[in-house]
C-alpha positions in Angstrom: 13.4 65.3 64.2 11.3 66.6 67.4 12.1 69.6 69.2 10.9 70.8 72.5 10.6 74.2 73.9 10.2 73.5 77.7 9.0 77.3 79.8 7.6 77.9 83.0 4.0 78.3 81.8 3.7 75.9 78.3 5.8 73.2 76.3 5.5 73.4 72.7 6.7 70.4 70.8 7.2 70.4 66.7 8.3 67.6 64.2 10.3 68.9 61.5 10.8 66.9 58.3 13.9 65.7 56.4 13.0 69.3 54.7 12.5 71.3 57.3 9.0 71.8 56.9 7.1 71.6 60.3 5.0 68.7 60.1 2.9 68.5 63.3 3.1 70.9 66.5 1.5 71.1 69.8 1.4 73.5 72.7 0.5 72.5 75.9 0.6 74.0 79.6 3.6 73.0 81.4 3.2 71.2 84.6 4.1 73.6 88.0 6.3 72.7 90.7 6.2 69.4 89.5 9.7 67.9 88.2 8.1 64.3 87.6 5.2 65.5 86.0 7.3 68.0 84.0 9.6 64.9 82.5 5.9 62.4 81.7 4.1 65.7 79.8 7.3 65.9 77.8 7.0 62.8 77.1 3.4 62.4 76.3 3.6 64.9 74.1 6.9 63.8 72.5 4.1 60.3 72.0 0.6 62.4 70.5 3.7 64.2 67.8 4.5 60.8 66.7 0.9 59.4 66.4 -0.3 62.5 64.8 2.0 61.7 61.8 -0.1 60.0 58.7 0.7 56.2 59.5 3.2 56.0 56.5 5.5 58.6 58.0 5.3 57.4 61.6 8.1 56.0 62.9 10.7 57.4 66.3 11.9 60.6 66.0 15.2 60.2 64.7 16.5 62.7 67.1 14.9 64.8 69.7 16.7 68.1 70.7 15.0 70.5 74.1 15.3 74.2 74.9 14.9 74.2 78.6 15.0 77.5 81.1 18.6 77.6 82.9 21.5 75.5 81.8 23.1 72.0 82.6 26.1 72.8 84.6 29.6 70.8 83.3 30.7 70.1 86.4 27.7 67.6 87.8 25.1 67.4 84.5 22.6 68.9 86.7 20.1 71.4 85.5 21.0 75.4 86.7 19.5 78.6 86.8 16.0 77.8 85.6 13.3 80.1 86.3 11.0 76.9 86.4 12.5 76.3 89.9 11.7 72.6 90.5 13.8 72.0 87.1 17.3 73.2 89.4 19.5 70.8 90.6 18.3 68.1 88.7 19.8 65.5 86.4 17.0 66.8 83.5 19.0 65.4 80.1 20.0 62.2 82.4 16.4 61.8 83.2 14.6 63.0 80.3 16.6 60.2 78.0 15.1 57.4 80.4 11.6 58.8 80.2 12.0 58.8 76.6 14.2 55.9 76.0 16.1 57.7 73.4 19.1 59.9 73.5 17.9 63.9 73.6 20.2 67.2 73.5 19.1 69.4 76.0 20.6 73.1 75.9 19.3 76.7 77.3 16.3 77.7 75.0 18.2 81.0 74.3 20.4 78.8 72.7 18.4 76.9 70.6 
């Protein structure tokens, strides 16, 4: 499992075994008024988790969850009330799960 912490200033991104163990993190700074760029460093990093797994263990992420600023409104799936402000009004789960080509949960950070 993968899980991303998306804020205004860093993304941190951990994989967590069947256990619960952490198995390989990374923090890196999170693009700025940039929503592109914000979607490919989520998914480059989402990419260096996997590789940094000992070969035997690598394979995808089973399922990727994110903690983003703001919330995904119910009405329209777009993404509300985010501090990071170029995150707002866009379809962020929609469009994260295409950058990724895997299904992701996306929920408020406070949440997660």
């Amino acid at each position: 499992m993968i899980g991303i912490d998306l804020g205004g200033t860093k993304i941190e991104g951990a994989i967590l075994g069947h256990d619960g163990r952490t198995l390989v993190r990374e923090r890196i700074a999170a693009p700025r008024d940039s929503y592109d760029a914000t979607l490919l460093a989520v998914r480059d990093l989402v990419d260096r988790l996997e590789k940094a797994l000992p070969p035997d263990q690598r394979q995808p992420a089973s399922a990727i969850g994110a903690g983003v600023p703001g919330s995904l409104s119910p009405a329209t799936g777009l993404l509300q009330n985010a501090n990071s402000t170029w995150l707002n009004g866009q379809p962020f789960a929609t469009d994260l799960e295409r950058t990724l080509g895997r299904v992701v949960r996306v929920a408020n950070d406070a949440n997660c």
